[in-house]
RODO-2510 file (C-alpha; in nm, 4 decimals, decimal comma):
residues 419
     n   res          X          Y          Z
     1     x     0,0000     0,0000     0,0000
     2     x     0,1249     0,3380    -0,1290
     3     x     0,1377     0,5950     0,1834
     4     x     0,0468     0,9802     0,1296
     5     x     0,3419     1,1034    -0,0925
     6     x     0,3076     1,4728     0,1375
     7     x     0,2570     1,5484     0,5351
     8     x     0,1654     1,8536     0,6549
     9     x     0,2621     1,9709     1,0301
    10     x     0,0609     2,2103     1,2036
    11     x     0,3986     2,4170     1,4180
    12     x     0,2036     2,7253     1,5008
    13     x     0,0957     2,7346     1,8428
    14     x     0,1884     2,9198     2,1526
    15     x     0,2616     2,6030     2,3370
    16     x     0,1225     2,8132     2,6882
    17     x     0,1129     2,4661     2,8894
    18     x     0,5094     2,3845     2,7971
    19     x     0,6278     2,7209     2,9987
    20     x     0,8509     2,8060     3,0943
    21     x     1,0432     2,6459     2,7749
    22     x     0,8571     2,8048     2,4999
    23     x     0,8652     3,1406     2,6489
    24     x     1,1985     3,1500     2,4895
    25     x     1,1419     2,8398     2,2199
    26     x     0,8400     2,7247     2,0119
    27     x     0,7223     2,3995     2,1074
    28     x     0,8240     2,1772     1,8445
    29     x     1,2039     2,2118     1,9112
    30     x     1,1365     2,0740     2,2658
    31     x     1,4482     1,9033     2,3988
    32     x     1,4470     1,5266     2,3718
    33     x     1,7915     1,3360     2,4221
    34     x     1,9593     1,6408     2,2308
    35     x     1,7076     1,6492     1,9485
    36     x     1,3815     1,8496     1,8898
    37     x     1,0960     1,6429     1,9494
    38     x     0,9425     1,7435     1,6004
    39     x     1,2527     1,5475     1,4712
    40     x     1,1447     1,1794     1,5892
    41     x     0,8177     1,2628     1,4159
    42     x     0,9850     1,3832     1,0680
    43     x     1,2326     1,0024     1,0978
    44     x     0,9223     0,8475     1,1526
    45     x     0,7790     0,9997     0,8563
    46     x     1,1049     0,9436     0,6378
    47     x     1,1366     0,5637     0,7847
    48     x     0,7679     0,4979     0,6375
    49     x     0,8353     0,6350     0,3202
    50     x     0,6692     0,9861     0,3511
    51     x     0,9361     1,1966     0,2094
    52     x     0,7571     1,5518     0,1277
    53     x     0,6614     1,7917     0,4857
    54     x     0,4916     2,1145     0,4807
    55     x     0,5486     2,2704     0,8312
    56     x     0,2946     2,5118     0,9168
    57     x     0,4909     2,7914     1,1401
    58     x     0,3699     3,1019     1,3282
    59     x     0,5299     3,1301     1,6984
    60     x     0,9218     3,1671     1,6572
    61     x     0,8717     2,9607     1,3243
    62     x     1,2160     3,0949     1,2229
    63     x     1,3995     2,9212     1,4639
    64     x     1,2087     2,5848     1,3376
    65     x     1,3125     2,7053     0,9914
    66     x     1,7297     2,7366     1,0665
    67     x     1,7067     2,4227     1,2778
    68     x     1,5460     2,1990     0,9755
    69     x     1,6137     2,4212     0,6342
    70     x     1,5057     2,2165     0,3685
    71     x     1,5648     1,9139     0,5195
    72     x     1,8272     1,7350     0,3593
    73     x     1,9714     1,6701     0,6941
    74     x     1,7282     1,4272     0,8143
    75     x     1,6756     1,2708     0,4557
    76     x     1,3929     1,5131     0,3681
    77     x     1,2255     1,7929     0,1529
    78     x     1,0812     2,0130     0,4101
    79     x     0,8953     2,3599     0,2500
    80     x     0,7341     2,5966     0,5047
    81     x     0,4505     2,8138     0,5130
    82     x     0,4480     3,0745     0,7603
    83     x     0,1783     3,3102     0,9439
    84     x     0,1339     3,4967     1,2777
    85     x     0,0891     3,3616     1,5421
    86     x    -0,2981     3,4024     1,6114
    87     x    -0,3709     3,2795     1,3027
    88     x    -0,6539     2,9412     1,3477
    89     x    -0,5488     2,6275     1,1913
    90     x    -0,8426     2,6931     0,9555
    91     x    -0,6413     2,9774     0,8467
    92     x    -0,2934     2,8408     0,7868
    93     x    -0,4286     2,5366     0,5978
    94     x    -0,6082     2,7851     0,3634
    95     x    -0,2674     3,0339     0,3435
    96     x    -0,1203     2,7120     0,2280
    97     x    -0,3827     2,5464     0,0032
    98     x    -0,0968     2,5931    -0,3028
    99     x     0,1188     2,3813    -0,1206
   100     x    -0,1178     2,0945    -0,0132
   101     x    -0,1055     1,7845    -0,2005
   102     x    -0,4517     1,6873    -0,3240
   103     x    -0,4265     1,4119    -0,0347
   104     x    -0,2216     1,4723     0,2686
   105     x    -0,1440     1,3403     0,6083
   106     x    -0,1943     1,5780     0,8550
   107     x    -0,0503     1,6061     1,1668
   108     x     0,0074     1,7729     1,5284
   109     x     0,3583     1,8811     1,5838
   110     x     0,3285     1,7980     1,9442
   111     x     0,2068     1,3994     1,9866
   112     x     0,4158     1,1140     1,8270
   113     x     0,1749     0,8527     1,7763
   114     x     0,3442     0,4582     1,7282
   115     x     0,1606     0,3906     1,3660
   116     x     0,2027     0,2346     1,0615
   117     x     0,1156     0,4881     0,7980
   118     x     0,0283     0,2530     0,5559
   119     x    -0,2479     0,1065     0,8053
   120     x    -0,4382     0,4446     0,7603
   121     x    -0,3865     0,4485     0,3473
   122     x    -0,5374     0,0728     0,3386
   123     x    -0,8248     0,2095     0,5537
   124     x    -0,8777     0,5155     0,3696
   125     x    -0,8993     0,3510     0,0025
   126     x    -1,0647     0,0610     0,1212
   127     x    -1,4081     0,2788     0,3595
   128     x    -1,3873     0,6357     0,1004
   129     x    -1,3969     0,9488     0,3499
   130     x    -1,2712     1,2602     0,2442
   131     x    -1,1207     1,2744     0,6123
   132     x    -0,9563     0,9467     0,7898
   133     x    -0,8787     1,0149     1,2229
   134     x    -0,6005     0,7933     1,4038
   135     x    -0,8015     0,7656     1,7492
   136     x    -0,7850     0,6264     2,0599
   137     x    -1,0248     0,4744     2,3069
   138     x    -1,0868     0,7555     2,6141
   139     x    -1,3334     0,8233     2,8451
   140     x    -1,5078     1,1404     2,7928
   141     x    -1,3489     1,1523     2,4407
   142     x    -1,4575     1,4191     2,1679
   143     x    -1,5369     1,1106     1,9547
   144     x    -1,8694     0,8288     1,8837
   145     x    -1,7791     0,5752     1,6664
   146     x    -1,9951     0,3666     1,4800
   147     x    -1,9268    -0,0450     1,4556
   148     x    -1,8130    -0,0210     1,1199
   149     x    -1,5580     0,2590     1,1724
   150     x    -1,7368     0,5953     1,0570
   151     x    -1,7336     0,8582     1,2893
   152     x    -2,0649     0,9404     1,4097
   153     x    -2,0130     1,2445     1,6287
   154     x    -1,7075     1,4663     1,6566
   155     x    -1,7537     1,6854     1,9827
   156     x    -1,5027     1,9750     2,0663
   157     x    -1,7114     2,0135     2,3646
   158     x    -1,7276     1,6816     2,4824
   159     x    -2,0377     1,6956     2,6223
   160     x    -2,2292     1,4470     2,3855
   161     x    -2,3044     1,1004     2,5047
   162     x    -2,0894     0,8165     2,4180
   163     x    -1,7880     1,0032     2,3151
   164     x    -1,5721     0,7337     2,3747
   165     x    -1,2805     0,8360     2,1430
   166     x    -1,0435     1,1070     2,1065
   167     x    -0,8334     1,1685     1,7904
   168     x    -0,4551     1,1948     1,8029
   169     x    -0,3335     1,4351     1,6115
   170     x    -0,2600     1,2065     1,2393
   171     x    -0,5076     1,1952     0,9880
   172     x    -0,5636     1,1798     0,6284
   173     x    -0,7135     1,4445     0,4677
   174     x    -0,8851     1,5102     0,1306
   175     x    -0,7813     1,8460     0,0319
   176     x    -1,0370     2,0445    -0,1255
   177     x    -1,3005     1,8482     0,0798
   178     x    -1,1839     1,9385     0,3741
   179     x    -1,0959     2,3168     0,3030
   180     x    -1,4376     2,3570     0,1750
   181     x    -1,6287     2,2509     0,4899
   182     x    -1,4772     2,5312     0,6565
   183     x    -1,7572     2,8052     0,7686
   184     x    -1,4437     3,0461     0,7166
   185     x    -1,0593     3,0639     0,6812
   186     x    -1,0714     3,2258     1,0287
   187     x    -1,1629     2,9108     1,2578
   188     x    -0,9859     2,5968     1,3774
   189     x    -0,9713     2,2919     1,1376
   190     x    -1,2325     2,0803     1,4234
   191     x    -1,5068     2,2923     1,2431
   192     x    -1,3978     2,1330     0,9179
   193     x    -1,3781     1,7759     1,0757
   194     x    -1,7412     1,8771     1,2604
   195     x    -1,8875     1,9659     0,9733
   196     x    -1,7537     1,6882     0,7330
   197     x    -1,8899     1,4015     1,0345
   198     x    -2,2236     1,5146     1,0004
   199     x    -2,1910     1,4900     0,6206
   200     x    -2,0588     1,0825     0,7046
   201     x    -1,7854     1,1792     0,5873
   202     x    -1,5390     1,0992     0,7944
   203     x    -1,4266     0,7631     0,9466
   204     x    -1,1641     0,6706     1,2360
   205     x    -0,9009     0,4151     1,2618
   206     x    -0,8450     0,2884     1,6118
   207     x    -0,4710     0,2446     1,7611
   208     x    -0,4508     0,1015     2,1089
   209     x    -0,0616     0,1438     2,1428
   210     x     0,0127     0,4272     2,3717
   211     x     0,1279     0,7701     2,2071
   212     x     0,3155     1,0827     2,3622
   213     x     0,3184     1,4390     2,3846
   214     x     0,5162     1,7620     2,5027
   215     x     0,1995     1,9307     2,5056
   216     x     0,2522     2,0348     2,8745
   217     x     0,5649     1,9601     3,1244
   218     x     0,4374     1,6542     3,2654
   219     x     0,3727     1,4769     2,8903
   220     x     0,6994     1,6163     2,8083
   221     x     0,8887     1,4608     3,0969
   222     x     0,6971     1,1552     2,9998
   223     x     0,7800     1,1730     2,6046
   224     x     1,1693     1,2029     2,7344
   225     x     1,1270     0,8564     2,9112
   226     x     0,9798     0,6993     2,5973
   227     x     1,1436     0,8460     2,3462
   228     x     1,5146     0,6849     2,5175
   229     x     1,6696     0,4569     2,3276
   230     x     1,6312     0,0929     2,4904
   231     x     1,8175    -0,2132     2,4325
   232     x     1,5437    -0,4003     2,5564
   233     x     1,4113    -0,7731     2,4073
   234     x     1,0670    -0,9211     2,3740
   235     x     1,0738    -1,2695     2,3770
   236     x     0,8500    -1,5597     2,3865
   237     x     0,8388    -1,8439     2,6116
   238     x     0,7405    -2,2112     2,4887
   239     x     0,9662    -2,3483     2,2558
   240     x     1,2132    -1,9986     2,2750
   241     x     1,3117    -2,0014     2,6103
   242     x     1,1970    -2,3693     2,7037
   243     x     1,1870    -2,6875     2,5198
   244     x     0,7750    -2,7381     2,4697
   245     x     0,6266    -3,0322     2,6256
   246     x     0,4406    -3,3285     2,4607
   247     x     0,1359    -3,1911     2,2324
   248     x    -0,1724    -3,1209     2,4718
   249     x     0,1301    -3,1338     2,8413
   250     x     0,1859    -2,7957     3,0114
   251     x     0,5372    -2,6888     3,2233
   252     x     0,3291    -2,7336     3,5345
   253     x     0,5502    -2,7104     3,7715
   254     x     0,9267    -2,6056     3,7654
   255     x     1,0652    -2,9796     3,7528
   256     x     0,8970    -2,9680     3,3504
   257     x     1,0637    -2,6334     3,2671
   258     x     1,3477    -2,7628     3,0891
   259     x     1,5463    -2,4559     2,8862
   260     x     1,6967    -2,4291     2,5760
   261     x     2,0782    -2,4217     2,6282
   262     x     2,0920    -2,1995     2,3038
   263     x     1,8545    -1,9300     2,3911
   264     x     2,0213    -1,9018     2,7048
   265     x     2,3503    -1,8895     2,6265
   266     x     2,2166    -1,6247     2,3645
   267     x     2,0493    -1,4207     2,6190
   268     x     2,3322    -1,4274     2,8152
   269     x     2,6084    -1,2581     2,5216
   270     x     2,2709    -1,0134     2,4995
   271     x     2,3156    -0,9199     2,8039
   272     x     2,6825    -0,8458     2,7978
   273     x     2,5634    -0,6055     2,5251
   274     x     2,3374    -0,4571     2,7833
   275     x     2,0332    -0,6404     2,6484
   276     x     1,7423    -0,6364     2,9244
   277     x     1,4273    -0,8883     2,8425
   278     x     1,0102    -0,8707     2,8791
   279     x     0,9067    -1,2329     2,8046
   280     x     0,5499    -1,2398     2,6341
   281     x     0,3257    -1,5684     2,6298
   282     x     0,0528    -1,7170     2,5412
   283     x    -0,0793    -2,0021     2,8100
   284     x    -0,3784    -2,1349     2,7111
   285     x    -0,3719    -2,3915     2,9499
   286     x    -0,4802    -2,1994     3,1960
   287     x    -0,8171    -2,0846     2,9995
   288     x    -0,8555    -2,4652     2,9531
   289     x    -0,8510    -2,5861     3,3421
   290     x    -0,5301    -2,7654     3,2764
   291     x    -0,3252    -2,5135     3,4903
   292     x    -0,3417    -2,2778     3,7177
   293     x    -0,2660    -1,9340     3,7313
   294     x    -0,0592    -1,9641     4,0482
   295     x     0,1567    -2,2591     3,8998
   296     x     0,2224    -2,0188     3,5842
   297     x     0,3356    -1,7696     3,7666
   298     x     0,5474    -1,9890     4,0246
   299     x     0,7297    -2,1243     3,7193
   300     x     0,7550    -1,7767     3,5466
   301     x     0,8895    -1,6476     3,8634
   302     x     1,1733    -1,9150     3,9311
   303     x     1,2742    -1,8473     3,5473
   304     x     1,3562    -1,4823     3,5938
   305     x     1,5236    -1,5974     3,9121
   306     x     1,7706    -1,8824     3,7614
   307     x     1,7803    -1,6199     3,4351
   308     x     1,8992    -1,3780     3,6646
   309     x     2,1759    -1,5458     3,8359
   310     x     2,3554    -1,5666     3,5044
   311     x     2,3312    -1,2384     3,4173
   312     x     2,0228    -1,1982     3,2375
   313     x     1,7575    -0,9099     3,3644
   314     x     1,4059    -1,0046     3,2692
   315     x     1,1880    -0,7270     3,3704
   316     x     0,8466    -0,8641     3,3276
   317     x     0,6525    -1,1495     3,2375
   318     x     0,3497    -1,1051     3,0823
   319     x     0,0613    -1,3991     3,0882
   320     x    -0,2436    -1,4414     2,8337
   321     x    -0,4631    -1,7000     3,0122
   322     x    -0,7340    -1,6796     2,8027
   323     x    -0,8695    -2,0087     2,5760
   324     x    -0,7810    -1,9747     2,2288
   325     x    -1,1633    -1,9317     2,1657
   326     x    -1,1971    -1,6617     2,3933
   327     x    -1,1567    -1,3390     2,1409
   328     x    -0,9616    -1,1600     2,3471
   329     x    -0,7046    -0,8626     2,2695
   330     x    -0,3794    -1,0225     2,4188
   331     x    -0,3464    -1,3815     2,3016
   332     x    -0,1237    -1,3941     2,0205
   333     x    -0,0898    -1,3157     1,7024
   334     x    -0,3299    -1,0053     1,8819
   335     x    -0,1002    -0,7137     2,0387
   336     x    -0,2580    -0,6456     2,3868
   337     x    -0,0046    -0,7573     2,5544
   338     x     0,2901    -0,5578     2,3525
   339     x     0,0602    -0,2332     2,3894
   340     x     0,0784    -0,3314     2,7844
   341     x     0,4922    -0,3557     2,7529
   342     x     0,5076     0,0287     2,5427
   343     x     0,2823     0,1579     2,8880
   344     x     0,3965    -0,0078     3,1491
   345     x     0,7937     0,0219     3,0009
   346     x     0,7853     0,2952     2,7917
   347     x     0,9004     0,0779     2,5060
   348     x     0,8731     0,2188     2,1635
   349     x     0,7112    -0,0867     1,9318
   350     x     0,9428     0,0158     1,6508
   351     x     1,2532     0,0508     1,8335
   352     x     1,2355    -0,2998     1,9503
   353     x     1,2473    -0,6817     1,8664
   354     x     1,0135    -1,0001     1,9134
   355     x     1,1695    -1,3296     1,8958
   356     x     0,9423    -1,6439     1,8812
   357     x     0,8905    -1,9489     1,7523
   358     x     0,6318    -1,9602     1,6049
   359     x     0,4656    -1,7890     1,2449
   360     x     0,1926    -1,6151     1,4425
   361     x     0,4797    -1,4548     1,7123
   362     x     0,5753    -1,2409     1,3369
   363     x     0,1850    -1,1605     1,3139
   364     x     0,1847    -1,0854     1,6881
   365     x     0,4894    -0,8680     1,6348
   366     x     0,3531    -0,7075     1,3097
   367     x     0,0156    -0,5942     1,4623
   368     x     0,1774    -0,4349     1,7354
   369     x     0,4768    -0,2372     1,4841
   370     x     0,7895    -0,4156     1,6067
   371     x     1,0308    -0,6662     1,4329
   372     x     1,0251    -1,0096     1,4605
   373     x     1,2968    -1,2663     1,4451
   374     x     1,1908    -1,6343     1,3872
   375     x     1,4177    -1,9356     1,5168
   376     x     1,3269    -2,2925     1,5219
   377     x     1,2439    -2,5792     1,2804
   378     x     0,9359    -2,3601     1,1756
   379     x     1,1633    -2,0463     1,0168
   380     x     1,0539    -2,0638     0,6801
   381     x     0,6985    -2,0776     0,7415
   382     x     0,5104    -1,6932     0,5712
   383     x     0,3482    -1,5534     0,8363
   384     x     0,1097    -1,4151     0,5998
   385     x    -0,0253    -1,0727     0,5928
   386     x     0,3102    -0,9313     0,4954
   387     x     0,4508    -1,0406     0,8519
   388     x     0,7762    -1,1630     0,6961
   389     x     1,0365    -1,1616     1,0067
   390     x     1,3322    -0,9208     0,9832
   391     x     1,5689    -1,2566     1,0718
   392     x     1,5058    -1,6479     1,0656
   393     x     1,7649    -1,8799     1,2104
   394     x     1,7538    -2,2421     1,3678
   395     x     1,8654    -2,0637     1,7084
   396     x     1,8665    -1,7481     1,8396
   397     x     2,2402    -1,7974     1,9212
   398     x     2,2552    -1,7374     1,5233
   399     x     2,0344    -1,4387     1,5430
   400     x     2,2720    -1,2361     1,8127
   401     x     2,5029    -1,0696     1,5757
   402     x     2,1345    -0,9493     1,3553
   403     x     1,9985    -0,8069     1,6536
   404     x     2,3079    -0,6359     1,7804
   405     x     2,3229    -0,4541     1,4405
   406     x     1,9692    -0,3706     1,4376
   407     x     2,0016    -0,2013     1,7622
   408     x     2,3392    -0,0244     1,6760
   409     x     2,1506     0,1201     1,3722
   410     x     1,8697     0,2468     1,5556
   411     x     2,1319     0,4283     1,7743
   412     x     2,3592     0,5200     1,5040
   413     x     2,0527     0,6805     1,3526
   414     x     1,9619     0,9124     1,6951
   415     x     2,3372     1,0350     1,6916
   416     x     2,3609     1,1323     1,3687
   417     x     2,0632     1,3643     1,3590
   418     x     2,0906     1,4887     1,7027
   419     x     2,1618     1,8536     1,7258
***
């Protein structure tokens, strides 16, 4: 799937909540681990193929101008438009209507939402709406969605019932659509998107990971935390970490955990590379009756114990107990429980790695936006779904050197474009 081939950034604000910082910078070039924030959402952009960025500036927009120029340094054509700084987002979209692509992403310059661009294209082409939201769930959201993904009612005053949504800040936008439903140029672009979701004309794509902001101090703090580069692991259980029992057996107690001398040995060199693990895993058994939750846990708990005492930090386990019939979120190949780990750890999805076993740990990995790598006698297996792994190997011994690299060029990639 093709993603927009232009996004637009809207850079104009005040930034009032971020004070005292943007008394003397505008928001956008907010601090993070010696680059502007606005700069992990322009490599996200450039990573996912979206080369073309119209930044919308009005408060101190020069200094985001000498920072970026035209954006060669970070791989990209950036163009500006510029306006004072009372002018409503209404009003620079229209000042720039020249530049707009007949199709655009638009976006916030303040959230970095964990997406896959081309999940919003497929959605767009696939349900027609001249405007398509990123959203998540929220109580006492600005957002009712309908079953089958149209917006039904877009509140700015939240006072509707059922507003059980609230958008993030990236959407896809129709360009003369959208410019036409404003009343005037004079008004904030949530009059367009009002006016366009009474027309059905609008539909909303729902993301569960967890995004972040610098839209006030404490978001910003936050955003700092996540934003730090990690050298942090997913892994699976059964058949990665420990050899799987008989077909329809369960490790139910610690004297049937019996670990793969491989994986171990792996986790261990990992670890001397400053490698910390989250082990994610899928135990049906206990939906069945065939286990208990207690014994799980026991087991799980003695692991990160004997793990530990060779030098391997895992930081958390986390448990799906549900029967495979069940429907719920977090048994794999569905992402709950990844979405839990970017929370709870502040792991970012695409900065990271899931190793597994099995075909469905690459469409576990895929749904949630990491990489996968897939060892065992299974390797070749296509996920499906374009869930190819980023690595196969018979062990993950074989997959060290891989993963190393993929870190170092995550981290290669931060120091190179940090100011």
């Amino acid at each position: 799937m093709t993603v927009p081939a232009q996004a637009v950034i809207l850079c104009g604000g005040l930034g009032t909540r971020l004070r005292p910082l943007t008394d003397t910078l505008p928001k956008p070039l907010a601090p993070v681990h010696g680059r502007p924030f606005l700069a992990y959402v322009i490599e996200q952009l450039r990573e996912q193929g979206v080369n073309r960025i119209l930044l919308l500036t009005g408060y101190r927009g020069e200094m985001i101008r000498d920072h970026f120029g035209d954006g060669a340094s970070s791989g990209v054509r950036i163009d500006y438009s510029s306006g004072p700084v009372d002018w409503e987002t209404g009003r620079r979209l229209v000042e720039a209507r020249t530049a707009l692509a007949p199709q655009f992403l638009l976006l916030y310059s303040d959230n970095f939402v964990p997406l896959r661009i081309a999940r919003v294209a497929e959605l767009h082409v696939s349900k027609p709406a001249d405007v398509t939201l990123v959203l998540q769930p929220k109580e006492r959201g600005n957002i009712r969605l309908a079953p089958d993904g149209a917006i039904e009612r877009y509140d700015p005053t939240r006072t509707a019932a059922g507003l059980d949504f609230v958008e993030v800040g990236y959407m896809l936008v129709e360009r003369d659509a959208a410019l036409a439903a404003l009343p005037s140029p004079d008004v904030s672009f949530s009059l367009a998107l009002q006016q366009l979701t009474g027309q059905g004309r609008v539909n909303g794509l729902v993301t569960r990971d967890a995004y972040h902001s610098v839209s006030d101090n404490d978001r910003w703090r936050l955003a700092k935390r996540y934003l730090a580069p990690k050298r942090l692991l997913i892994i699976d259980r059964v058949c990665t970490i420990n050899v799987k029992p008989p077909r329809g057996e369960y490790v139910r107690g610690w004297e049937d955990f019996q670990p793969i001398d491989e994986t171990v040995t792996a986790m261990r060199q990992l670890a001397e590379e400053g490698f910390r693990f989250i082990v994610v895993s899928n135990q049906a058994g206990i939906g069945r009756g065939v286990q208990t939750a207690a014994a799980v846990d026991a087991v799980n708990r003695r692991m990160v114990e004997v793990l530990r005492d060779q030098g391997i930090d895992v930081l958390d386990v986390y448990v799906c107990p549900h029967h495979w019939d069940d429907g719920c979120d977090c048994r794999k190949p569905e992402p709950g429980m990844f979405f839990r780990v970017s929370r709870e750890h502040l792991v970012r999805m695409d900065r990271t790695v899931y190793v597994g076993d099995d075909p469905r740990d690459c469409r576990a990995a895929f749904n949630a936006g990491c990489l996968s790598v897939l060892i065992g006698p299974d390797r070749d297996q296509d996920p499906g779904g374009g869930a190819l792994p980023a690595f196969s190997s018979a062990t993950l011994l074989d997959a060290v050197p891989w993963i190393v690299s993929a870190f170092q060029a995550w981290e290669s990639t931060t120091e190179s474009l940090t100011c």
